[in-house]
BADREN-846701 format. One record per residue (C-alpha): x, y, z; chain; residue number from 1. Coordinates in pm, 1 decimal, padded with zeros to 6 digits. Each point is the difference from the previous one (the first is absolute). Layout:
N
ATOM         xx         yy         zz   ch     i
ATOM          X          Y          Z    A   NUM
...
This chain:
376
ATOM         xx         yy         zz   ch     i
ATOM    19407.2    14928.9    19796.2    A     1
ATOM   -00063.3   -00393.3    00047.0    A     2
ATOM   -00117.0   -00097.1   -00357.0    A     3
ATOM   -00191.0   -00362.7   -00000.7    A     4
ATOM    00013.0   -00265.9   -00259.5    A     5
ATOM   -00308.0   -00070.1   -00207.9    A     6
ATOM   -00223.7   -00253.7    00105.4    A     7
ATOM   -00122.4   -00284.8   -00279.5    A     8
ATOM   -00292.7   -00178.4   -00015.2    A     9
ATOM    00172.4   -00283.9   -00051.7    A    10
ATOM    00036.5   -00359.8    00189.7    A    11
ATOM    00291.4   -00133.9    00067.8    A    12
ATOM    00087.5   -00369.4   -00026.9    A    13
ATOM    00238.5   -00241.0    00148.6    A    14
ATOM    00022.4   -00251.4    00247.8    A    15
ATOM    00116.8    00171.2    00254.0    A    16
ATOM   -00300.1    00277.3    00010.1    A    17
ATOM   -00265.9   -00280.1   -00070.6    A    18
ATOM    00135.3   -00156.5    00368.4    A    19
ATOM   -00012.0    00352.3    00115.6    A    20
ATOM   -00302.5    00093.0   -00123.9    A    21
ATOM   -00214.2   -00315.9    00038.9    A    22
ATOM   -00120.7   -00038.9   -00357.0    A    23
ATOM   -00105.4   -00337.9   -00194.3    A    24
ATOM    00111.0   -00018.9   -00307.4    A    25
ATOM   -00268.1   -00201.3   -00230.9    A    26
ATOM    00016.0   -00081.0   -00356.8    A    27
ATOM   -00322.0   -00083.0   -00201.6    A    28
ATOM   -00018.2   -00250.0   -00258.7    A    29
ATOM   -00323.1    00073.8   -00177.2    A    30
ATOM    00032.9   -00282.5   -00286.2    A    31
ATOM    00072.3   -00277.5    00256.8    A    32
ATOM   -00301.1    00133.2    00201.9    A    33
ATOM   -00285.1    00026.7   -00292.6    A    34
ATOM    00142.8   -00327.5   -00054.5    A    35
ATOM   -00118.1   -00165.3    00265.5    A    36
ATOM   -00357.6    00180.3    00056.7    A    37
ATOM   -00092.7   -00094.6   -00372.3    A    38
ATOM    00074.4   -00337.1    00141.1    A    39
ATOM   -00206.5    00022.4    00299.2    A    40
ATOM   -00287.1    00084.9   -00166.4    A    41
ATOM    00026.1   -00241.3   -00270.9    A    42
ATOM    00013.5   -00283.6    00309.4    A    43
ATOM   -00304.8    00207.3    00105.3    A    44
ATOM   -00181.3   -00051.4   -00279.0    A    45
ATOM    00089.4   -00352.8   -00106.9    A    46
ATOM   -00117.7   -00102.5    00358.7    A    47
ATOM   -00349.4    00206.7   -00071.8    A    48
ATOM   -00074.5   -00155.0   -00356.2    A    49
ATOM    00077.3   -00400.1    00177.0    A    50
ATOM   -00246.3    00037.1    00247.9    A    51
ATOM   -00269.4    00122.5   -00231.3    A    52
ATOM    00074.0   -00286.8   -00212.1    A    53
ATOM    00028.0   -00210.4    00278.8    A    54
ATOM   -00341.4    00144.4    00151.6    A    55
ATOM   -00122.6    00047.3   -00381.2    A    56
ATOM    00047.6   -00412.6   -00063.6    A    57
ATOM   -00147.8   -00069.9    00319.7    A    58
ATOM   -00348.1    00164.3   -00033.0    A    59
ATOM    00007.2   -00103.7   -00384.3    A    60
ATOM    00074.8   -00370.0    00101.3    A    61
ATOM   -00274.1    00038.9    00248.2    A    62
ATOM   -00234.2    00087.1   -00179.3    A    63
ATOM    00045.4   -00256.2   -00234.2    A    64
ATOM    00001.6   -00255.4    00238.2    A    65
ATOM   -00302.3    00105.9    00185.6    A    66
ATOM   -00178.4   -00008.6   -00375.3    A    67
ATOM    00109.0   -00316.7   -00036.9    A    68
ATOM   -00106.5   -00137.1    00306.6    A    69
ATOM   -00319.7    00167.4    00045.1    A    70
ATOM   -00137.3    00269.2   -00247.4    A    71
ATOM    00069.0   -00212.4   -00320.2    A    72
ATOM   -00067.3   -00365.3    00202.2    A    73
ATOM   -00319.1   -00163.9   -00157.8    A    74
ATOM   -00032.9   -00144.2    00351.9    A    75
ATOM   -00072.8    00346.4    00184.6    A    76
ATOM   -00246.0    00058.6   -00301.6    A    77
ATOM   -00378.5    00041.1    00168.0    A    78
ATOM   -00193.0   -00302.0   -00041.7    A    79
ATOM   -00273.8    00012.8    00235.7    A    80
ATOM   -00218.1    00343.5    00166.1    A    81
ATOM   -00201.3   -00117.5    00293.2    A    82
ATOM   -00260.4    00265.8    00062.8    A    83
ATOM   -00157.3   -00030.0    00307.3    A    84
ATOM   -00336.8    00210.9    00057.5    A    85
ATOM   -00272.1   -00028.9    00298.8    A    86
ATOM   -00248.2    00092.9   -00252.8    A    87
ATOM   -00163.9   -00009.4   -00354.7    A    88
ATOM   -00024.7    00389.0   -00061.9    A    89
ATOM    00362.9   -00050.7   -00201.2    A    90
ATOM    00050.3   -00240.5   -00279.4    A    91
ATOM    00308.6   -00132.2   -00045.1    A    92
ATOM    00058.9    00172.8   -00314.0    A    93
ATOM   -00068.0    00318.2    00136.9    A    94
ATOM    00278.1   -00063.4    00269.6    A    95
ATOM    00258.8   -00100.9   -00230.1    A    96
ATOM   -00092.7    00320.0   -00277.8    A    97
ATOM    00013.0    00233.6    00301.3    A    98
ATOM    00377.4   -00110.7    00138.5    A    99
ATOM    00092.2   -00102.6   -00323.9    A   100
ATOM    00142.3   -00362.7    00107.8    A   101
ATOM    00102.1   -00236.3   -00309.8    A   102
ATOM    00044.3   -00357.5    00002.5    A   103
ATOM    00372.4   -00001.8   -00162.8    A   104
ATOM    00145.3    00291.1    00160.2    A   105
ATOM    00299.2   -00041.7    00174.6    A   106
ATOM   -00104.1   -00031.4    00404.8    A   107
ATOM    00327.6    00334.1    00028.6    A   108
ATOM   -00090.1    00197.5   -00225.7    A   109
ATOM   -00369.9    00046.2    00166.7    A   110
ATOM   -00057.0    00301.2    00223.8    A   111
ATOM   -00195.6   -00099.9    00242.4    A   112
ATOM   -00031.6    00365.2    00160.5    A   113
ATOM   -00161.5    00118.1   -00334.5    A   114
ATOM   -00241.1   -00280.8   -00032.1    A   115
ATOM   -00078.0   -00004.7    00378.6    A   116
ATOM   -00050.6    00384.9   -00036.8    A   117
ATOM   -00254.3   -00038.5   -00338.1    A   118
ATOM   -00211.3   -00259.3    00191.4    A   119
ATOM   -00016.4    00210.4    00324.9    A   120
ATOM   -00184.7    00278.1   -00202.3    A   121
ATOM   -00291.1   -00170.7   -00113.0    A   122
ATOM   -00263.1    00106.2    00208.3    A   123
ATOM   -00144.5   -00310.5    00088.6    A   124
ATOM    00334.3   -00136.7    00125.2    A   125
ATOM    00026.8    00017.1    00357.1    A   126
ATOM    00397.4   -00160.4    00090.4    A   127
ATOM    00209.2   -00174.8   -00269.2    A   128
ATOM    00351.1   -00200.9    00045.6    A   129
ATOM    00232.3   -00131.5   -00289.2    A   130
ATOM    00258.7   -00222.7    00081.3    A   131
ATOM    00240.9   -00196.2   -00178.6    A   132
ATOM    00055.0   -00368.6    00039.2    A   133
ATOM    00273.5   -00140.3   -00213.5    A   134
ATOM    00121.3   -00100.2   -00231.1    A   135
ATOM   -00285.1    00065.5   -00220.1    A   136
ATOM   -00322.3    00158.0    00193.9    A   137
ATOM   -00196.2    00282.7    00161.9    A   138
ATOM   -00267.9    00008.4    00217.0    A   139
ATOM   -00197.1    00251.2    00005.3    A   140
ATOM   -00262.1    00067.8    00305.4    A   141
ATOM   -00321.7    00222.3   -00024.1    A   142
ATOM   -00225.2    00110.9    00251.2    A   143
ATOM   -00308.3    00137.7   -00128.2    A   144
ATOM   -00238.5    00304.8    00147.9    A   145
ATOM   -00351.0   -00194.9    00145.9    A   146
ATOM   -00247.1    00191.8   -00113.7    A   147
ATOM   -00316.8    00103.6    00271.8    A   148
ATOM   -00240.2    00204.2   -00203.2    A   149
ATOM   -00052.5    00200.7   -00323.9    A   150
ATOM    00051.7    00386.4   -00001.4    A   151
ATOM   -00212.5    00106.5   -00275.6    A   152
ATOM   -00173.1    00309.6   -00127.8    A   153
ATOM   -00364.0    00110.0    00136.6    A   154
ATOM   -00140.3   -00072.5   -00336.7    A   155
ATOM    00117.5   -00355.9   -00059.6    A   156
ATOM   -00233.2   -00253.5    00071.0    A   157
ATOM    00245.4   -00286.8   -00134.9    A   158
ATOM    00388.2    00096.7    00198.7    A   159
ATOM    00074.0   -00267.9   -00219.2    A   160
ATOM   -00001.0    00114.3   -00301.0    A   161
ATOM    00030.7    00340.2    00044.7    A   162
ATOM    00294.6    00188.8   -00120.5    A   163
ATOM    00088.4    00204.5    00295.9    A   164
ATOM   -00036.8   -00263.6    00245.5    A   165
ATOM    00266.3   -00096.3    00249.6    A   166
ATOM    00033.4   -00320.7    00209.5    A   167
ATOM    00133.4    00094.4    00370.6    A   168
ATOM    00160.7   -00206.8    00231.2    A   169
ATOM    00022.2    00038.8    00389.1    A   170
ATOM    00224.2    00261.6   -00010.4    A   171
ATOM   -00127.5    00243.7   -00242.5    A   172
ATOM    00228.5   -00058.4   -00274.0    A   173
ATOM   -00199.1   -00020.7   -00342.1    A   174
ATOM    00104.1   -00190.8   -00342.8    A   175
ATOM   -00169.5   -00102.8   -00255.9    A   176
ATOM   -00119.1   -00329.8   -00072.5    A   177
ATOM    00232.8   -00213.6   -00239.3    A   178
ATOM   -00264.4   -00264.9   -00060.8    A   179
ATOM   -00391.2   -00023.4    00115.2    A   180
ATOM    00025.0   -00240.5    00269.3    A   181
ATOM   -00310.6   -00235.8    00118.0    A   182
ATOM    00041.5    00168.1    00333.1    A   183
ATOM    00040.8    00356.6   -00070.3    A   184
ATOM   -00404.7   -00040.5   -00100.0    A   185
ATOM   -00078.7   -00019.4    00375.1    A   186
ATOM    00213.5    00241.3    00097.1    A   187
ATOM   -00247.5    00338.8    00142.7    A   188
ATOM    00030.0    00305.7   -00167.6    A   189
ATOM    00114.3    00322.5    00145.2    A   190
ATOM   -00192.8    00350.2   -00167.4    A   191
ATOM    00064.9    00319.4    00094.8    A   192
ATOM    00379.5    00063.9   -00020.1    A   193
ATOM    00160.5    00223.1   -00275.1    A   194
ATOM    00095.2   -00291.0   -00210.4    A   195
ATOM    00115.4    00197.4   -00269.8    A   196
ATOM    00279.3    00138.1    00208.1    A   197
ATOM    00178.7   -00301.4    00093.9    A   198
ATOM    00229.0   -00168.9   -00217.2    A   199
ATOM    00093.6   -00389.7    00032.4    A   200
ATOM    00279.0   -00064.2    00276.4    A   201
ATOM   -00075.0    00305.4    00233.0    A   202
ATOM   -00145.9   -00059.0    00349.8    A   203
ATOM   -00319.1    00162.3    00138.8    A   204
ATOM   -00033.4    00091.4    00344.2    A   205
ATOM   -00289.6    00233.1    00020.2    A   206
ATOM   -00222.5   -00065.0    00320.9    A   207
ATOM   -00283.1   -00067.4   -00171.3    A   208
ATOM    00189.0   -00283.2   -00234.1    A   209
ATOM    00205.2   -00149.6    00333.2    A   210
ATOM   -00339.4   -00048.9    00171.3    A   211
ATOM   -00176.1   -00173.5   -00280.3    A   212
ATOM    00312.3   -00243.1   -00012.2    A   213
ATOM   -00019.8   -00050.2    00312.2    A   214
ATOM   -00346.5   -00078.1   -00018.1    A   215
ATOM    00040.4   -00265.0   -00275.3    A   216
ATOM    00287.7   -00189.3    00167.6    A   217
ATOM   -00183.0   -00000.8    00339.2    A   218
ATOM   -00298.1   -00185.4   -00168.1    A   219
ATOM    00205.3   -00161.8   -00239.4    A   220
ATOM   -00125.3   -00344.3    00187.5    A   221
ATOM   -00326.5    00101.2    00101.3    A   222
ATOM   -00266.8   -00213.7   -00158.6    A   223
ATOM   -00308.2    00191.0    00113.8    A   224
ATOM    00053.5    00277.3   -00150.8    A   225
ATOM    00198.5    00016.9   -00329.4    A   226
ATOM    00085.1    00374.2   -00127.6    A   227
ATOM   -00054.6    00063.2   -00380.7    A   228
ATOM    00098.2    00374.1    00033.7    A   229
ATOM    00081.9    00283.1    00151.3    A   230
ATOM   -00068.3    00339.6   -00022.5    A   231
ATOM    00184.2    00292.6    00092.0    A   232
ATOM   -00155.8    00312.5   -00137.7    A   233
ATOM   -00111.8    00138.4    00276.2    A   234
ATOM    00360.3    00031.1    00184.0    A   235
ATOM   -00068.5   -00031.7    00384.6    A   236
ATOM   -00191.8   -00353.4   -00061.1    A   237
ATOM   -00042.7   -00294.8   -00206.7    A   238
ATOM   -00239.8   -00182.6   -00130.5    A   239
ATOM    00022.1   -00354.9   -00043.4    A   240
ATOM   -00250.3   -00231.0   -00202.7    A   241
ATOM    00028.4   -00326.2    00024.3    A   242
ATOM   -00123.1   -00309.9   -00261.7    A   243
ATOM   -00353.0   -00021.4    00146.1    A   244
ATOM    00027.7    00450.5   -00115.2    A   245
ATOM   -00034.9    00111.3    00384.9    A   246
ATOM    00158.1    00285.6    00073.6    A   247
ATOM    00219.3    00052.1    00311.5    A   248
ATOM    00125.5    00346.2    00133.3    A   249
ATOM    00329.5   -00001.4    00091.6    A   250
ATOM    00204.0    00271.0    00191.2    A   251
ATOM    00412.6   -00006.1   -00097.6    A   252
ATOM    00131.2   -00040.8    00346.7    A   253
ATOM   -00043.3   -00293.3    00220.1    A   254
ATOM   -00080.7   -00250.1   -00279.5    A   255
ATOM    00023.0   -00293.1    00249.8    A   256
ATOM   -00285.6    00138.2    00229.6    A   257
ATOM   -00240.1    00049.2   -00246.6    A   258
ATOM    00034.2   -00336.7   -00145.1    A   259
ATOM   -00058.4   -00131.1    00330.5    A   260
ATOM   -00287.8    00217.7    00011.0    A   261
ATOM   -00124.0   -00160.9   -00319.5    A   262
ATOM   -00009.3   -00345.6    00117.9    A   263
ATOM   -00159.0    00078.5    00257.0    A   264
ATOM   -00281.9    00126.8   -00207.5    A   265
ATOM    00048.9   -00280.4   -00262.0    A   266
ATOM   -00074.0   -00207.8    00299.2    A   267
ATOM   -00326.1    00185.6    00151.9    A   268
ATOM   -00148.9    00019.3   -00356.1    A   269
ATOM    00042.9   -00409.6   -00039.4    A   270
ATOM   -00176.1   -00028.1    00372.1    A   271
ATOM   -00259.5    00165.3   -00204.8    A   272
ATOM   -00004.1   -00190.4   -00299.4    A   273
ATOM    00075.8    00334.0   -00163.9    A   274
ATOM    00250.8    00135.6   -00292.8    A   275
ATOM    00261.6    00346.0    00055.5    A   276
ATOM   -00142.9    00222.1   -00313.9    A   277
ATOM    00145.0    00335.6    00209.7    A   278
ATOM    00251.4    00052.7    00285.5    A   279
ATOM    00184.6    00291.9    00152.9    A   280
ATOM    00248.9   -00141.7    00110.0    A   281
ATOM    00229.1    00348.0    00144.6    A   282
ATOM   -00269.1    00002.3    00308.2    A   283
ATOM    00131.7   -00140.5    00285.7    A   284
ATOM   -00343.0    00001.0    00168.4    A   285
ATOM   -00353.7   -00017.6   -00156.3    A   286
ATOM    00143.0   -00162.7   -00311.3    A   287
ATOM   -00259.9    00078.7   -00261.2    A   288
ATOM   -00123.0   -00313.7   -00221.5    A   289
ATOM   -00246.8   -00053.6   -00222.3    A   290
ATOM   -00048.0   -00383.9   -00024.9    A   291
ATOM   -00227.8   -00213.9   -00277.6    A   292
ATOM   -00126.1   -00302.8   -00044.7    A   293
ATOM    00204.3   -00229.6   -00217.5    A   294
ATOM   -00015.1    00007.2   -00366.2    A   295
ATOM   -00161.3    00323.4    00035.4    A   296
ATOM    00001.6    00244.1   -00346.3    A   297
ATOM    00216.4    00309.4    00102.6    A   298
ATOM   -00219.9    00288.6   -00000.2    A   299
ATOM    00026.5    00255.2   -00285.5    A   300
ATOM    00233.1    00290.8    00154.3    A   301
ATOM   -00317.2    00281.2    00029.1    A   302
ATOM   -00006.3    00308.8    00236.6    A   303
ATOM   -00324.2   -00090.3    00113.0    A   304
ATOM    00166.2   -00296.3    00171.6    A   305
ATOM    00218.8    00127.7    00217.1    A   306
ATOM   -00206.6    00144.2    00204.8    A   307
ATOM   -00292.7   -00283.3    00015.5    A   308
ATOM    00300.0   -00233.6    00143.6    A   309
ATOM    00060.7    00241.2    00261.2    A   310
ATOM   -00296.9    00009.2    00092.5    A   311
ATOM   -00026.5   -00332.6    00061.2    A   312
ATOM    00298.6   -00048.1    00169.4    A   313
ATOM    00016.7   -00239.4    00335.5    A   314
ATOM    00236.3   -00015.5    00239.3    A   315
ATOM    00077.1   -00300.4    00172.0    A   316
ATOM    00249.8    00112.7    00342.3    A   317
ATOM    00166.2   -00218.5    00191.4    A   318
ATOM    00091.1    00082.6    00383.5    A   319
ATOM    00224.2   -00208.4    00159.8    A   320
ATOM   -00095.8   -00133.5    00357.5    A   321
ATOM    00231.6    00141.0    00290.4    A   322
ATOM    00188.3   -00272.6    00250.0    A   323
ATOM   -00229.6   -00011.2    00261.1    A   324
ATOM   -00316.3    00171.6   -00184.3    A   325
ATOM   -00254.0   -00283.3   -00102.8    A   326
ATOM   -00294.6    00250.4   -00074.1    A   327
ATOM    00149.9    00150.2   -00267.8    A   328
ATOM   -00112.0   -00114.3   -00352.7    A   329
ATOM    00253.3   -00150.4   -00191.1    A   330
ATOM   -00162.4    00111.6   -00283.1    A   331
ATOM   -00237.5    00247.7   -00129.4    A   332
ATOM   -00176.3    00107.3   -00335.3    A   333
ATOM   -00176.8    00334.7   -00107.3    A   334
ATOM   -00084.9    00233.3   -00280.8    A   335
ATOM    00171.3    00337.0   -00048.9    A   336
ATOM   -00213.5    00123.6   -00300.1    A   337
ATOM   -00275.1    00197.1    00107.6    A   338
ATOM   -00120.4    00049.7   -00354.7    A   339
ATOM   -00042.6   -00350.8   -00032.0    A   340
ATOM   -00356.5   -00154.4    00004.5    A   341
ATOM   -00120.8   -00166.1    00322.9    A   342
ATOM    00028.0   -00377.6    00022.7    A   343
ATOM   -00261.9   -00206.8    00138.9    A   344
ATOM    00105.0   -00154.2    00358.0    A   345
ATOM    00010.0   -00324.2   -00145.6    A   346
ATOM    00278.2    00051.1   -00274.4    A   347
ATOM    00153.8    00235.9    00281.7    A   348
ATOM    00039.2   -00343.9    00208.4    A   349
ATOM    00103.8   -00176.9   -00288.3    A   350
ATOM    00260.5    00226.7   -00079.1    A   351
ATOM    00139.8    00008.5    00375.5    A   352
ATOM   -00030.3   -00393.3    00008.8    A   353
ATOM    00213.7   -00036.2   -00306.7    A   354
ATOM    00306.5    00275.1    00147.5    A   355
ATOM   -00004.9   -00238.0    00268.8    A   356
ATOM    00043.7   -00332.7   -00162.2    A   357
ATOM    00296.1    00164.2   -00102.1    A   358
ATOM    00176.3    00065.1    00290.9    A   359
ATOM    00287.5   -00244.1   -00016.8    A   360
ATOM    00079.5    00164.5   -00296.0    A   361
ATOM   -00033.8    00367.0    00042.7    A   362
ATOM    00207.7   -00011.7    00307.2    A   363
ATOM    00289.8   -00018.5   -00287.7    A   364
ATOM   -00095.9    00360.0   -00136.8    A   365
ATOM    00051.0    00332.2    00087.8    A   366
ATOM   -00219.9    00144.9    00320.5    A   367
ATOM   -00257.9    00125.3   -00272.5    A   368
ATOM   -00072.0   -00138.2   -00342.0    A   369
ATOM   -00230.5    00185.6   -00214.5    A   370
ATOM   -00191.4   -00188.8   -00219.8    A   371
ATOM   -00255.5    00170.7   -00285.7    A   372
ATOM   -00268.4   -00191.3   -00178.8    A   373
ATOM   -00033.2    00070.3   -00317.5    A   374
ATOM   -00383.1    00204.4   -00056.6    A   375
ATOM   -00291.1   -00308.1   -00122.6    A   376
């Protein structure tokens, strides 16, 4: 039998077999190697802590340079706050309390954003700008809310002085008075809104409201007729009384038609030598008016009135002549009552001889202008 020699786990060494066998003999030096790791990260580090200190010195030595210069520099400290307002609503006290500006504060150290932002929400402040204008100086610019009318409750007689009164401006937006101004007396009152659910700086743009604004600012010049107030209880009208306490029916769309309509009325009752005491106004056609003499007592409001003025109620109609058609009247007069008692032929002739005196001016009104007398 062939008998075979044991085989060891063991690896054999020499120069010759490492040649053979392609193997790389390596020796580690472990001390030599932590060695120079430690040091690695000790260079590391030393690097890390000199540019924080570098970086640490810099900010530091900013800083107190830049309070040097400016935040501790009695020349930046404010001197002067120039308020600027386009109106006398705001005292100048009330201004400064509300952004809390000092005289003596350093002009830096004032946020204007904050002050700009505390102004901005007072109700009655419509744009604001701050600015700074060194070394030592704000300005500070206010536009204030123009006021157009009074919103006040049905029962106030006095918007005034009443508690849950709001002054409006053209937009709707509502605030509360700061101070009673001279003007804000004149102003006409507007009853008839829920004034007890509005709160000071929020806008109202019910159609009712928009209309009656519109309303003021479109007569806002208007010297014939001056509006004291408005009401808008009823919801699809208003009615409008003006300083002489006639009272004018207006509808809430097409504002500038029916105050065209109105002068035209104003205008045929001064032909006549005649005041407005009633006018509906939301008739485009046969405009009802009851017109009095001037300096006439208004009438006690009775129901046995109503009907004795419509009973007397003439109508003076206006036809306008064709190109081309000469015989047609230009104007023409006659009672629509038949309740009414009969006139003799003389006053009838009167009557017709005064609608035509007043041509020139009637051909300013509407095709047909009702007018009612008021009952003798």
């Amino acid at each position: 039998m062939i008998s075979r020699k044991p085989v060891h786990n063991k690896r054999r060494s020499g120069g010759r077999l490492h040649k053979t066998q392609g193997l790389l003999e390596v020796k580690v030096r472990s001390e030599i190697a932590h060695q120079q790791r430690n040091r690695t990260v000790l260079m590391v580090l030393c690097k890390l802590i000199l540019a924080a200190g570098l970086v640490g010195g810099a900010i530091y030595g900013g800083r107190a340079a830049v309070n040097r210069m400016f935040l501790t520099n009695p020349e930046y400290n404010l001197a002067a706050i120039e308020v600027t307002d386009d109106g006398a609503a705001l005292s100048r006290e009330l201004i400064l309390a509300t952004s809390k500006l000092q005289v003596g504060q350093n002009i830096f150290t004032v946020s204007l954003a904050k002050a700009r932002e505390a102004l901005a929400a007072l109700p009655q402040v419509e744009r604001v700008d701050l600015q700074r204008s060194l070394p030592n100086k704000i300005i500070v610019d206010i536009t204030e809310r123009r006021p157009v009318a009074w919103l006040a409750e049905a029962k106030a007689t006095d918007p005034s002085s009443s508690e849950k009164s709001f002054l409006i401006d053209s937009k709707g937006v509502l605030f509360k008075p700061k101070r009673q101004l001279p003007e804000y007396l004149r102003l006409p009152a507007i009853y008839g809104a829920p004034v007890e659910n509005y709160l000071p700086g929020e806008t109202v743009d019910t159609p009712e409201v928009c209309a009656a604004l519109e309303l003021v600012q479109k007569n806002s010049d208007a010297n014939r007729f001056r509006l004291q107030s408005l009401d808008l209880s009823h919801g699809y009208c208003l009615i409008a009384t003006d300083a002489k306490r006639a009272k004018l029916t207006f509808g809430i769309d097409d504002i500038g038609r029916q105050l065209d309509r109105l002068g035209a009325v104003l205008d045929y009752a001064a032909a006549q030598g005649k005041e407005i005491r009633k006018v509906n106004l939301m008739v485009e056609r046969n405009i009802p008016a009851i017109l009095v003499d001037p300096g006439a007592p208004e009438p006690e409001a009775t129901p046995s009135e109503e009907p004795a003025a419509k009973a007397n109620a003439v109508v003076a109609e206006k036809v306008a002549p064709k190109a081309g058609d000469p015989k047609r009247p230009a104007e023409a007069a006659r009672t629509v009552s038949k309740n009414s008692p009969k006139k003799s032929d003389s006053s009838s002739a009167a009557l017709k001889k005064k609608f035509v005196a007043s041509t020139q001016t009637v051909k300013r009104a509407e095709p047909v202008i009702r007018r009612a007398e008021p009952a003798n």
